[in-house]
C-alpha positions in Angstrom: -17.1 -5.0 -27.0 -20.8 -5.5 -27.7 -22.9 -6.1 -24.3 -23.9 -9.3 -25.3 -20.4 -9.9 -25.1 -19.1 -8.2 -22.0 -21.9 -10.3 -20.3 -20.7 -13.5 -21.6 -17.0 -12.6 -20.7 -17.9 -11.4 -17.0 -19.7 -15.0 -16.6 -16.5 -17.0 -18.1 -14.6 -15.0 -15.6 -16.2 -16.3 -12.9 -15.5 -20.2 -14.1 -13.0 -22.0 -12.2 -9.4 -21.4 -13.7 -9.4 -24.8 -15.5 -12.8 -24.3 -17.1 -11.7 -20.5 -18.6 -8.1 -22.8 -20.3 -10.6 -25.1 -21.2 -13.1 -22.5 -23.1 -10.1 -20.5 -24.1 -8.4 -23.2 -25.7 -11.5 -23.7 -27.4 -11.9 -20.5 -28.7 -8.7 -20.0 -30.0 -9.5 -23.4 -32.3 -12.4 -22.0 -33.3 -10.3 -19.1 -34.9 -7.4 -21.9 -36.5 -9.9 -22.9 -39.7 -6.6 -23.5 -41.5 -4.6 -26.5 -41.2 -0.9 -27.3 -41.9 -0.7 -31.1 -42.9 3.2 -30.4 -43.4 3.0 -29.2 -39.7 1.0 -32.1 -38.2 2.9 -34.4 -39.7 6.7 -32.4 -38.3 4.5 -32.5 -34.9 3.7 -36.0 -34.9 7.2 -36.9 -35.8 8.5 -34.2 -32.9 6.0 -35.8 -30.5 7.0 -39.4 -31.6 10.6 -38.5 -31.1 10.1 -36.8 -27.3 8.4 -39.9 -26.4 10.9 -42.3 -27.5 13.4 -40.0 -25.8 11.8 -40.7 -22.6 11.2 -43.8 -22.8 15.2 -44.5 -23.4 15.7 -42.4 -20.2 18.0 -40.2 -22.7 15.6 -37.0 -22.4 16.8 -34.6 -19.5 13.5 -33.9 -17.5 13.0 -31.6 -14.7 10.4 -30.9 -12.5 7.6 -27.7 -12.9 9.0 -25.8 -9.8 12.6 -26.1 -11.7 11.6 -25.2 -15.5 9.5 -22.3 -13.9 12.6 -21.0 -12.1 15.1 -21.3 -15.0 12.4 -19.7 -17.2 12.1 -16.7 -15.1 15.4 -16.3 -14.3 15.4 -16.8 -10.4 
């Protein structure tokens, strides 16, 4: 990595957690030039459907702490 570089990653490491998402998240747009109209429009429609889900009560939702838990297997 170039110095100017390193230098700009050691100062985003010292950012508060939810500044380095925010900048990461950021970055990783920066590099998505292309976009999928087919897949917006599936994700709008997915998003739509989640929503009406819970707002029928007919989702199953569970807490962080649970979904964490089940995810890594403990």
């Amino acid at each position: 990595m170039r110095s100017d570089a390193t230098k700009l990653l050691e100062a985003a490491l010292k950012l508060p957690p939810e500044a380095r998402a925010a900048m990461a998240g950021l970055l990783l747009e920066s590099l998505d030039t292309a976009v999928d109209a087919d897949a917006e429009a599936e994700w709008d429609r997915e998003i739509a459907r989640r929503l009406k889900d819970l707002d029928s009560a007919s989702a199953r939702v569970v807490s962080w702490s649970d979904a964490r838990q089940e995810i890594l297997g403990r």
